[in-house]
C-alpha positions in Angstrom: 27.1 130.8 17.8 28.3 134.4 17.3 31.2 135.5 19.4 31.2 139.4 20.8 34.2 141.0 20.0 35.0 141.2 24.0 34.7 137.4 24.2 36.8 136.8 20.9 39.5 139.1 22.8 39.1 137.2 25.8 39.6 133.6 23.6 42.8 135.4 22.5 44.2 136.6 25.8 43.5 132.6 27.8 45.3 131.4 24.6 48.5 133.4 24.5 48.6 133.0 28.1 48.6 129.2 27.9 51.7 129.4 25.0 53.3 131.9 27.4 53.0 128.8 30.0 53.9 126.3 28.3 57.1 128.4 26.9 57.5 128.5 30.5 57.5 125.1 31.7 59.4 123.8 28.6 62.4 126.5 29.6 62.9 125.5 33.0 66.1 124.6 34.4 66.3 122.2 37.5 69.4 122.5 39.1 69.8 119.6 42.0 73.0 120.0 44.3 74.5 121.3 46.8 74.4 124.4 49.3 76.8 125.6 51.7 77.5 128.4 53.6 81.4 129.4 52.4 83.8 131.7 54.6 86.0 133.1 52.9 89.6 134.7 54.2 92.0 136.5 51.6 95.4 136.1 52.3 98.6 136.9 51.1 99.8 132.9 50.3 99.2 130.3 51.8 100.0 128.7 54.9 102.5 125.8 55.3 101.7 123.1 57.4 101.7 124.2 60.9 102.2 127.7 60.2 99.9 130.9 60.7 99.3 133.6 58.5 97.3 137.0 58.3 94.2 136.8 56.7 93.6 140.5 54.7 89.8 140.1 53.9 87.1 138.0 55.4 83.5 137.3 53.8 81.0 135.1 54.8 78.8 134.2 52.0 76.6 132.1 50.6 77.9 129.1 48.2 78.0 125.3 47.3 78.4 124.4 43.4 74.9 123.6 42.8 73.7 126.8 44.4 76.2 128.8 42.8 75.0 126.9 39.1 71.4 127.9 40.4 71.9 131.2 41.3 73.7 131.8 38.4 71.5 130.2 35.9 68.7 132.6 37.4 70.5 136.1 37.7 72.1 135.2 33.8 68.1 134.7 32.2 67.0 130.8 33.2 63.8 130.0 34.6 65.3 127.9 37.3 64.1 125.7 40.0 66.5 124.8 42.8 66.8 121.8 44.9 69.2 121.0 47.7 69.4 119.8 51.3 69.7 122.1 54.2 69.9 121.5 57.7 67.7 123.1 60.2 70.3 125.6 61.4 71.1 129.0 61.5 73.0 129.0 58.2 70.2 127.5 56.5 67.7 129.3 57.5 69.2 132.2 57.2 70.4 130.7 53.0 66.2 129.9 52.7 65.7 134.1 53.8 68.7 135.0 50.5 67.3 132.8 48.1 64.0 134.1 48.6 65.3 137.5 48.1 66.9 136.5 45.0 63.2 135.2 43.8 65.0 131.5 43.2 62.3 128.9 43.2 63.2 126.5 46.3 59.8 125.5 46.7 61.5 121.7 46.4 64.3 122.3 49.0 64.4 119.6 51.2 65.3 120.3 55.1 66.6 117.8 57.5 67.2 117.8 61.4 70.1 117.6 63.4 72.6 117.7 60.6 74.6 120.8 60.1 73.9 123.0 56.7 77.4 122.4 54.5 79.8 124.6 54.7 83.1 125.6 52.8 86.5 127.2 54.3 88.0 128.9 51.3 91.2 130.9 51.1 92.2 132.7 48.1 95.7 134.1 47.7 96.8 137.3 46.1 97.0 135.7 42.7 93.7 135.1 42.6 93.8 131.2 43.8 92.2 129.2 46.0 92.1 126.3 48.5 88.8 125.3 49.7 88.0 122.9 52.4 84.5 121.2 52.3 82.3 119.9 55.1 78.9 118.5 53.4 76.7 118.5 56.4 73.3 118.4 55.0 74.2 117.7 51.8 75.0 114.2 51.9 71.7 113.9 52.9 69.9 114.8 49.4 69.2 111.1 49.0 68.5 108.4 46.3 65.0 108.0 47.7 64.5 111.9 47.7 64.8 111.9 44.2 61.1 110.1 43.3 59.6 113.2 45.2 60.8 115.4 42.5 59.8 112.7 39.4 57.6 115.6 38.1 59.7 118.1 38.2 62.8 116.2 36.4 60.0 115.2 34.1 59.1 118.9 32.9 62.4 120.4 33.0 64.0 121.5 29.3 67.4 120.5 31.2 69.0 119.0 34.7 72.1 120.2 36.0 73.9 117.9 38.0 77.6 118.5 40.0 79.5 116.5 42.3 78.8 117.5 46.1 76.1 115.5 46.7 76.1 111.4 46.9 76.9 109.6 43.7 74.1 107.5 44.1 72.0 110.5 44.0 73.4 111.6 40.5 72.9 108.2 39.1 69.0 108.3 40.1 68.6 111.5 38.8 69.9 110.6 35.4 68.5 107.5 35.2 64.9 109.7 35.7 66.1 112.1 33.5 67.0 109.5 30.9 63.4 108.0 30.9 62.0 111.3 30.5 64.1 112.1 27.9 65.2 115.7 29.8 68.5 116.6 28.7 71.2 116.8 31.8 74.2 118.6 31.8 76.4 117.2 34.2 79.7 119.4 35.6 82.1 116.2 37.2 83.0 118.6 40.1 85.0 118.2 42.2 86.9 115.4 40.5 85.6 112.1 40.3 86.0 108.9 39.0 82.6 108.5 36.8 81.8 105.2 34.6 80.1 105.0 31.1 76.9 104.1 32.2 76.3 107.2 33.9 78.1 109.1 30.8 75.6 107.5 28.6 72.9 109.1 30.0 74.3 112.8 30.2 74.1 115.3 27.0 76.8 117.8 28.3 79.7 117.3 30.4 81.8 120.2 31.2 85.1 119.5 33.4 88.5 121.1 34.1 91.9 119.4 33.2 91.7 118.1 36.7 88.7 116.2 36.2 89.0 115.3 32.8 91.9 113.5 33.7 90.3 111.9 36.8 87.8 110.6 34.4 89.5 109.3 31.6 92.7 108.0 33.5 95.1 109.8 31.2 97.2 112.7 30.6 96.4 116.1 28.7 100.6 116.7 29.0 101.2 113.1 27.7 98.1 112.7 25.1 96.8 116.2 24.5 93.2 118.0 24.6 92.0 116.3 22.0 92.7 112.7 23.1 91.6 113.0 26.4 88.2 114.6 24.9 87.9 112.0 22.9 87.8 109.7 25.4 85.3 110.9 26.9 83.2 110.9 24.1 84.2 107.1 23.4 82.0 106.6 27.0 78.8 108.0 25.6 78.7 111.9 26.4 77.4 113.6 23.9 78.8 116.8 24.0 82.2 117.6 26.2 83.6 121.0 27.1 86.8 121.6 28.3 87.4 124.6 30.8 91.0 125.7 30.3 90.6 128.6 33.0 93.0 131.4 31.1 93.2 129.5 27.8 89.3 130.0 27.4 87.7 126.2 26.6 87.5 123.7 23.8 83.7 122.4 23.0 84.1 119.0 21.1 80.7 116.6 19.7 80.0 114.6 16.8 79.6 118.0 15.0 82.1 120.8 16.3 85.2 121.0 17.8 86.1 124.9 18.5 88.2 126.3 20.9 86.8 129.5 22.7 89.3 131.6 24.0 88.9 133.1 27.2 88.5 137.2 28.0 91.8 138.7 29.9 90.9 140.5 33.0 92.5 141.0 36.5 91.8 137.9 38.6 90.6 138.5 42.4 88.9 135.3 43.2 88.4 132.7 41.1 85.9 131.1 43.5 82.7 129.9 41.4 84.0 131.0 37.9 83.7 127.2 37.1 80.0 127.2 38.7 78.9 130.9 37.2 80.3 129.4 33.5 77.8 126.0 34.5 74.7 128.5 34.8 75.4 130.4 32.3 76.2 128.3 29.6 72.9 126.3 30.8 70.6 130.0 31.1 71.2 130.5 27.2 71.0 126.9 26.2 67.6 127.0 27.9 66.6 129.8 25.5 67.9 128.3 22.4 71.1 129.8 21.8 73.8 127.8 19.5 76.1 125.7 21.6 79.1 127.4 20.9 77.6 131.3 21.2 76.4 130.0 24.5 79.9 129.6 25.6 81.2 132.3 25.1 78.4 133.8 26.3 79.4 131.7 29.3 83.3 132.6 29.3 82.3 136.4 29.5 80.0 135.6 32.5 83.0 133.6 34.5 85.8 136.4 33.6 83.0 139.1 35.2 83.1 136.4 37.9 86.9 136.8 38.9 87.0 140.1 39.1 85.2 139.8 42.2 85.6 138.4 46.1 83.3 135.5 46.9 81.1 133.2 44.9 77.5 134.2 45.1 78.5 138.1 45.6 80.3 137.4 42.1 78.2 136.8 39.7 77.1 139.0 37.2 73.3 139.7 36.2 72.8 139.1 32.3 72.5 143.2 31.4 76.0 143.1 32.8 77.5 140.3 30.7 75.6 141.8 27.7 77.4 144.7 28.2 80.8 143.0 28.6 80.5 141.3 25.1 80.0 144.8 23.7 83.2 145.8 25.3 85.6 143.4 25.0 87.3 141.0 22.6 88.4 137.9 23.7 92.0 137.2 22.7 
């Protein structure tokens, strides 16, 4: 059969558009956490235990670590799917409305009845620090057995990202899926918690602060140093560790590199969801192919953007931006 040069054209067209598709599908990240709604008060220091003090700023904002990893992931280049638990509320109706705006994909999001949409009371000092007080609401209720509606999705994904805020057990099922699926899973042990090998096996990429390093490990970086306590880690089957060092930039350790990444120095605001923005970040230019260790410091320019700014969501930087930032500044 001869083909018309229209019809040869069209052949063409259906089959980039397939490889555009399936470059797609196989870039996707799936981000499965939490989502809160944070208010945020800046204060001068904090107060002591029965005492009041003025607050200077106040911000209400969207936030939760695994909405702050997805948001990130998305505004920093990922092609990101987000799924979390919100209640049928105000505040999570009204988080469903921004995330929309930001075109994040929540087609997954699973909504629950009389249960509260998280939320997060954060004060930050002058210095830039912060205390943050948690009520998970909805969140705890991103379940175990939630987790086979999404199957598919974990399936598909090039890599999961997994924090801390939502039920352990949830975590576990994810990874296990993940596991059989062979998706890779990066997996930020936040807030700090006491995690076993078995779960450890089955993540690529752990990233954690000296906090939860420690938590993890059950020793000291002051008595047994970084590379110890890394070490460790890896001994309980993560493949690939990184170390957030907040001013002293990160340390990136596998069976194949050990660097330390030094972090960019810039005046700290709010360091609210720098850990979370690094998390997307790193996981938006992983997703594309970039080397491990360029993706990091792609990822440390993203986090000190971060900082330099009130609030978590409202923080983080589009990927023109951080671009730009590399080409300006050297990290020392």
């Amino acid at each position: 059969m001869v083909l018309t040069r229209s019809l040869r054209l069209s052949i063409f067209k259906v089959k980039i558009d397939l490889k555009r598709f399936e470059n797609e599908i196989m870039s996707n990240i799936l981000v499965i956490g939490s989502s809160n709604t944070d208010l945020i008060a800046k204060v001068d220091r904090f107060p002591l235990a029965g005492e009041t003090v003025e607050g200077k700023f106040f911000l209400q904002a969207m936030g939760g670590k695994g909405a702050n990893q997805a948001l990130a992931a998305h505004r920093l280049g990922g092609s990101v799917k987000f799924v979390t638990c919100l209640g049928d509320d105000a505040n999570g109706k009204n988080t469903l409305k921004y995330y929309r705006q930001e075109g994040l994909d929540i087609s997954s999001v699973l909504i629950v009845k009389n249960t509260p949409t998280g939320t997060a009371m954060i004060l930050v000092n002058k210095e830039g620090e912060n205390v943050i007080v948690i009520t998970p609401g909805a969140n705890q209720e991103l379940s175990r057995a939630y987790v086979e509606n999404i199957v598919d999705e974990i399936a598909t994904a090039r890599m999961v990202v997994l924090q801390m805020e939502i039920p352990m057990e949830t975590v576990k099922k994810v990874c296990e899926v993940a596991s059989k699926y062979n998706t890779k899973v990066l997996l930020n042990v936040a807030p700090a918690r006491a995690v076993d090998a078995s779960l450890l096996r089955m993540v690529d990429i752990v990233v954690v602060n000296e906090t939860e390093i420690e938590k993890i490990s059950g020793m000291s970086i002051e008595a047994r140093g970084e590379e110890a306590v890394i070490d460790s880690i890896l001994s309980m089957g993560a493949n690939t560790v990184i170390l957030t060092l907040g001013r002293n930039g990160s340390i990136v350790k596998n069976n194949s590199v050990r660097q330390h990444i030094p972090a960019f120095q810039v005046d700290v605001v709010d360091t609210t969801a720098a850990g979370d923005t690094f998390c997307g970040a790193l996981v938006a230019q992983l997703s594309k192919g970039t080397d491990l260790v360029e993706a990091v410091r792609f990822a440390t320019a993203s986090s000190a953007i971060c900082v330099t700014r009130m609030g978590a969501q409202p923080s983080i930087p589009r990927e023109a931006e951080v671009i730009t930032f590399l080409g300006k500044h050297i990290a020392v």
